[in-house]
C-alpha positions as CSV (number, residue, x, y, z in Angstrom):
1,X,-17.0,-2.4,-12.2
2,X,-17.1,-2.7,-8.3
3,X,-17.3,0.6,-6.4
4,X,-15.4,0.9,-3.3
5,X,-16.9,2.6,-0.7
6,X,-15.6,3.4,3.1
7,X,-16.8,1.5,5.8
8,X,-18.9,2.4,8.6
9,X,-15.8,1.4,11.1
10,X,-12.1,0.4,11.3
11,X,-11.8,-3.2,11.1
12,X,-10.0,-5.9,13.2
13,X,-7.3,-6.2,10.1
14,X,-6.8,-2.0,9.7
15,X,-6.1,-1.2,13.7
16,X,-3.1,-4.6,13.8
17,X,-1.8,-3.5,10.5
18,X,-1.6,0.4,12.2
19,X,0.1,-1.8,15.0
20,X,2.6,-3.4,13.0
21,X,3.0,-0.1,11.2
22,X,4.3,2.1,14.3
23,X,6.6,-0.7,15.9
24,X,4.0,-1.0,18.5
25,X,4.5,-4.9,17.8
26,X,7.5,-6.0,17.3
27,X,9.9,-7.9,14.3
28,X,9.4,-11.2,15.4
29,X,6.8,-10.6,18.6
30,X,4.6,-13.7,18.6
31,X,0.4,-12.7,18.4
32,X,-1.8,-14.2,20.8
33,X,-5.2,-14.2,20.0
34,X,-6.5,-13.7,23.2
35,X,-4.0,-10.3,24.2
36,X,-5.0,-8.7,20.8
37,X,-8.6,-9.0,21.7
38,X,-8.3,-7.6,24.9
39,X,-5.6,-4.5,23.6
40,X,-8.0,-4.0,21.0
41,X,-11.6,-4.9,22.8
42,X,-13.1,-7.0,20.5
43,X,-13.7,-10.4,20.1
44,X,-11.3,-13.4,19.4
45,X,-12.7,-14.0,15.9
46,X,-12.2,-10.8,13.9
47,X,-8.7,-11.2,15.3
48,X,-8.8,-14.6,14.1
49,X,-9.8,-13.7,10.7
50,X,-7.2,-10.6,10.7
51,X,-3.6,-13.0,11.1
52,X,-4.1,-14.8,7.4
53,X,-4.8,-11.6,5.7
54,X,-1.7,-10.2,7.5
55,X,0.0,-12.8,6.5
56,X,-0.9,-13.0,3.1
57,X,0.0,-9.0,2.8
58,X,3.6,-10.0,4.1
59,X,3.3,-8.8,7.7
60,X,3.1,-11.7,9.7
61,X,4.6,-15.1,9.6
62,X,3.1,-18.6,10.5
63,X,4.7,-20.2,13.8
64,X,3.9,-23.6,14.7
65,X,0.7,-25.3,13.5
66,X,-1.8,-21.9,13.8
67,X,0.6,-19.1,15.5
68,X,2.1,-15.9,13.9
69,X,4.9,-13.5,14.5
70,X,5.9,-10.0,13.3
71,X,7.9,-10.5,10.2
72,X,11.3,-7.9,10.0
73,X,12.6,-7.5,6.2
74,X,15.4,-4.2,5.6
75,X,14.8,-0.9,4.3
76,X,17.1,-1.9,1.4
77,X,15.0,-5.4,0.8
78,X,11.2,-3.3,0.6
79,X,13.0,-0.9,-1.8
80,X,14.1,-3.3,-3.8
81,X,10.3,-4.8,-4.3
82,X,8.8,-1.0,-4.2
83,X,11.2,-0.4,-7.1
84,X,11.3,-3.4,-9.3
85,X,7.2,-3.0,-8.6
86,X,7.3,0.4,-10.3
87,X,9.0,-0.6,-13.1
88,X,6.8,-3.1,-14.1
89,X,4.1,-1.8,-13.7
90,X,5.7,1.1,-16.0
91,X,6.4,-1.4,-18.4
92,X,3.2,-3.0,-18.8
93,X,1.7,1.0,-18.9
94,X,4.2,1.5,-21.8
95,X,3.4,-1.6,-23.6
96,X,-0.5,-1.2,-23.3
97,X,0.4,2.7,-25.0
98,X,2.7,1.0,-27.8
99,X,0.3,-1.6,-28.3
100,X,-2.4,0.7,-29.0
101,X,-4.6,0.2,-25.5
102,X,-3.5,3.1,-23.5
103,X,-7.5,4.7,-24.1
104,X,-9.3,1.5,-23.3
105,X,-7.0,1.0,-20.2
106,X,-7.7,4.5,-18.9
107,X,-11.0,4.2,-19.4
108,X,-10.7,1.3,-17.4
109,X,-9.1,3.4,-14.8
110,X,-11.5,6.1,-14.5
111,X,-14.4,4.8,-12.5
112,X,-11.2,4.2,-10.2
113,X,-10.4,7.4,-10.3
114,X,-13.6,9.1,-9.4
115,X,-14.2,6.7,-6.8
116,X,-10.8,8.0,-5.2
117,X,-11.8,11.8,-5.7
118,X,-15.6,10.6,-4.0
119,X,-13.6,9.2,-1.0
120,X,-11.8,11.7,-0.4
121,X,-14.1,14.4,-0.8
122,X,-15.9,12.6,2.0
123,X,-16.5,13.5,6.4
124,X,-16.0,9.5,6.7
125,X,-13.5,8.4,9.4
126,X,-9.7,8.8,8.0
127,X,-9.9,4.5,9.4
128,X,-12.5,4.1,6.7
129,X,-10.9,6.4,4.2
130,X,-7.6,4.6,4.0
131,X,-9.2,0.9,3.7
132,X,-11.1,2.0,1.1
133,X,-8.3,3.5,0.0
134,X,-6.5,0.7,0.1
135,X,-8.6,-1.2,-2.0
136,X,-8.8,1.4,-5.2
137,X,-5.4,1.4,-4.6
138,X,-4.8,-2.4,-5.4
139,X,-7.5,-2.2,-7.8
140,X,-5.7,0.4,-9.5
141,X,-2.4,-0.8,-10.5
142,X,-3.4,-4.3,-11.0
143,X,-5.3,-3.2,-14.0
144,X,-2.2,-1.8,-14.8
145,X,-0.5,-5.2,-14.1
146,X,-3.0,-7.2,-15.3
147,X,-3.0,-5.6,-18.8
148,X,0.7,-6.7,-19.4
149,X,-0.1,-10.4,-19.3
150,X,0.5,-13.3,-16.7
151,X,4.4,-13.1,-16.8
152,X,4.0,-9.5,-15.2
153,X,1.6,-10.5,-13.0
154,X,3.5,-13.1,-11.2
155,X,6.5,-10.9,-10.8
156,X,4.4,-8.1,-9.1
157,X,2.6,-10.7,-6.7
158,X,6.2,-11.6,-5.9
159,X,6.8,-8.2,-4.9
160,X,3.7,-7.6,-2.9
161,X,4.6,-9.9,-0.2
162,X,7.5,-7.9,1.1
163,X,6.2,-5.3,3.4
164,X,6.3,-1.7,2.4
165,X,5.5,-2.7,-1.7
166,X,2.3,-3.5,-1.9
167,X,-0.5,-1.3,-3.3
168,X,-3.4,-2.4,-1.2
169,X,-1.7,-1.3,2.2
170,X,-2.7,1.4,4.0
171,X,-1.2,2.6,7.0
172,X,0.3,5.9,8.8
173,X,2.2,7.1,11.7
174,X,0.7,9.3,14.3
175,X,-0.9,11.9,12.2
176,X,-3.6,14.0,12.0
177,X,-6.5,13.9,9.8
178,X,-5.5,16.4,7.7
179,X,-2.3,15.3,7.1
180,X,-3.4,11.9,5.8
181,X,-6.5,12.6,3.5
182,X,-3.3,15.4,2.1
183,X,-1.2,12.5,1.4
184,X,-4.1,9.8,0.1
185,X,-4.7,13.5,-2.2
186,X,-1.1,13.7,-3.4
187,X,-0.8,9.4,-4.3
188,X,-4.4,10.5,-6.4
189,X,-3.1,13.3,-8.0
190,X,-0.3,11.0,-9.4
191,X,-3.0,8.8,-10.4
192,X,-4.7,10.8,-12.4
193,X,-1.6,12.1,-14.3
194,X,-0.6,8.3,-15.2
195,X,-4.2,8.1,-16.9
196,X,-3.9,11.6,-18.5
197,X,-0.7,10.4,-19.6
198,X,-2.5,6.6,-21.0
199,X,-5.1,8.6,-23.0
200,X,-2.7,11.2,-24.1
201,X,-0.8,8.1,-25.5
202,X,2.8,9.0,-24.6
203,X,4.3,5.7,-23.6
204,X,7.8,6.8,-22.1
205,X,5.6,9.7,-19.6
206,X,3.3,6.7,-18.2
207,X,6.5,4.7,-17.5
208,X,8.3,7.2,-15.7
209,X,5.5,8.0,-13.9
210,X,4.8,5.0,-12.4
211,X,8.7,5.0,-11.4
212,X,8.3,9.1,-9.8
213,X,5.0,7.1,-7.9
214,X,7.5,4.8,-5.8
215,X,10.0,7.3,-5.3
216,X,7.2,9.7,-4.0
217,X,6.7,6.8,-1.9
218,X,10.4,6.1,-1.1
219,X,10.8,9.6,0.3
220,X,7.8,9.5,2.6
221,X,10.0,7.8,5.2
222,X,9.7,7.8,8.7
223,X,10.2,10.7,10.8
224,X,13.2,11.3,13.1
225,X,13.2,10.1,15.8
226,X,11.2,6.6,14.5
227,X,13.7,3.7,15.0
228,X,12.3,-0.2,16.0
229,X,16.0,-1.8,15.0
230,X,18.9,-0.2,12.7
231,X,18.2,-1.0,8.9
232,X,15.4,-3.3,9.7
233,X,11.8,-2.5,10.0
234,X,8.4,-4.2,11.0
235,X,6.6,-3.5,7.6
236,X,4.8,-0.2,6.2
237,X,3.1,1.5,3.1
238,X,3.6,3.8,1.0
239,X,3.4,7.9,-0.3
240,X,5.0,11.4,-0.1
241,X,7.9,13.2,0.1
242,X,11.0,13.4,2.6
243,X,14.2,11.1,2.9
244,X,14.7,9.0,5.6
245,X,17.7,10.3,8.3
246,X,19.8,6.6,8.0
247,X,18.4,3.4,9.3
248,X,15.1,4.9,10.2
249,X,12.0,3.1,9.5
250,X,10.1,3.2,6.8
251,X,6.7,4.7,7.1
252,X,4.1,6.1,4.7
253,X,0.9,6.6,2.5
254,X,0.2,3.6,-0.3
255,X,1.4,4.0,-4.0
C-alpha cells in the first residue's frame, strides 16, 4: 500500500483552500490567476493547477469558459452530506463485520493507521502535516467505502462535493500548532477505535462510531465571533468538539 508522507512545503492548493476556509475569499468572489500569485508569491501555474482541484473538492465553481468563484452552500446543506456520509460509511463498516471481513478490512486499515501515528509524531510543518493528513484521511474511509460495493461508493462521492463533508480536506482557523496536531490526534484516536472495533467484530460499535466521527466533527464549529454571511458559509473540514453559537461558520479538523 502507498505510504503517505508530509511534504517538504505547503502547496499552492493547501494555502487557497486555508483561504477559502477563514472567509478570507469570499462566497461567490471570482479568482484571478494573476492576484492569487501575487497575494500568495508564487507563480501563475501552481495557482493554475490549484482551481480544478478546488473545484473538484467542492470549493470553487467554474465561470465562463476557464474562470472560478467561491462557492457558498448552508450550514444545514454540509450537515446534511457530513451526516448521510457517516452513515454510510457505518453501513458498509457494519456489513463488512456481518459479512465476515471486518479482520481483513482492518488489516487493510492499519498500515493507515501507523502512517497517521508516524505523522503525527513528527517536527514537520503543521502545512505538511495536515495534507498528508488529508490524504490518509481520504484513504481511510474509502476503504471503508469501497468495501461496501459501487452503490455506496457513488453515494459517498455525491456527498464529497459539498464543502465541509469530504474526508480528504484539511483546513483550520487561526490556530496554533499545538492545537491542530491535538485535533488531527483526537480524529486518529477515533480511528483507531473504528478498527479495534472491525477486528473485535462488533458490527453495531463500528457503525455508530463512524456516526460519533461526524458529530465530533459537527461540534468543532467555528468560534464566536466567525461569521462570512448568516447560515451560509464559504466551505470547511472537519474534527472536534464545541457547538456552533447560531449561523456561525463552520470550521474544523477532517473526519
Amino acid at each position: 500500500m502507498e505510504r503517505v508522507e508530509p511534504g517538504p512545503e505547503p502547496s499552492a492548493l493547501i494555502r487557497l483552500r486555508e483561504l477559502i476556509l477563514r472567509g478570507a475569499l469570499q462566497p461567490g468572489q471570482r479568482l484571478l490567476e494573476l492576484e492569487l500569485a501575487e497575494r500568495l508569491n508564487l507563480s501563475r501555474t501552481p495557482i493554475r493547477q490549484a482551481l480544478p482541484a478546488l473545484a473538484l473538492e467542492g470549493l470553487l465553481v467554474r465561470v465562463g469558459q476557464r474562470g472560478y468563484a467561491v462557492r457558498s452552500f448552508t450550514v444545514a446543506e454540509s450537515l446534511a452530506a457530513l451526516h448521510l456520509r457517516a452513515v454510510i460509511e457505518g453501513h458498509a463498516a457494519r456489513l463488512a463485520v456481518m459479512e465476515g471481513r471486518g479482520r481483513q478490512l482492518a488489516a487493510d486499515l492499519q498500515p493507515l493507521l501507523d502512517d497517521g501515528d508516524a505523522m503525527l509524531a513528527t517536527d514537520g510543518t503543521v502545512e505538511a502535516i495536515e495534507d498528508a493528513y488529508g490524504r490518509m484521511n481520504a484513504r481511510f474511509h474509502a476503504l471503508v467505502v469501497d468495501s461496501g460495493g459501487d452503490l455506496l461508493q457513488s453515494l459517498v462521492a455525491r456527498c464529497n462535493v459539498v464543502p465541509f463533508a469530504s474526508p480528504g480536506v484539511v483546513a483550520f482557523e487561526q490556530r496554533s500548532a499545538h492545537e491542530v496536531v491535538d485535533e488531527l490526534r483526537y480524529a486518529h484516536r477515533q480511528h483507531h477505535a473504528i478498527v479495534d472495533a472491525l477486528r473485535s467484530g462488533d458490527p453495531l460499535r463500528v457503525e455508530m462510531l463512524f456516526r460519533e466521527h461526524a458529530t465530533a466533527q459537527e461540534n468543532s464549529m467555528g468560534r464566536p465571533g466567525m461569521l462570512p454571511a448568516p447560515d451560509v458559509m464559504p466551505a470547511a473540514v472537519a474534527g472536534r468538539r464545541r457547538r456552533p453559537k447560531n449561523g456561525a461558520a463552520l470550521r474544523s479538523v477532517a473526519s
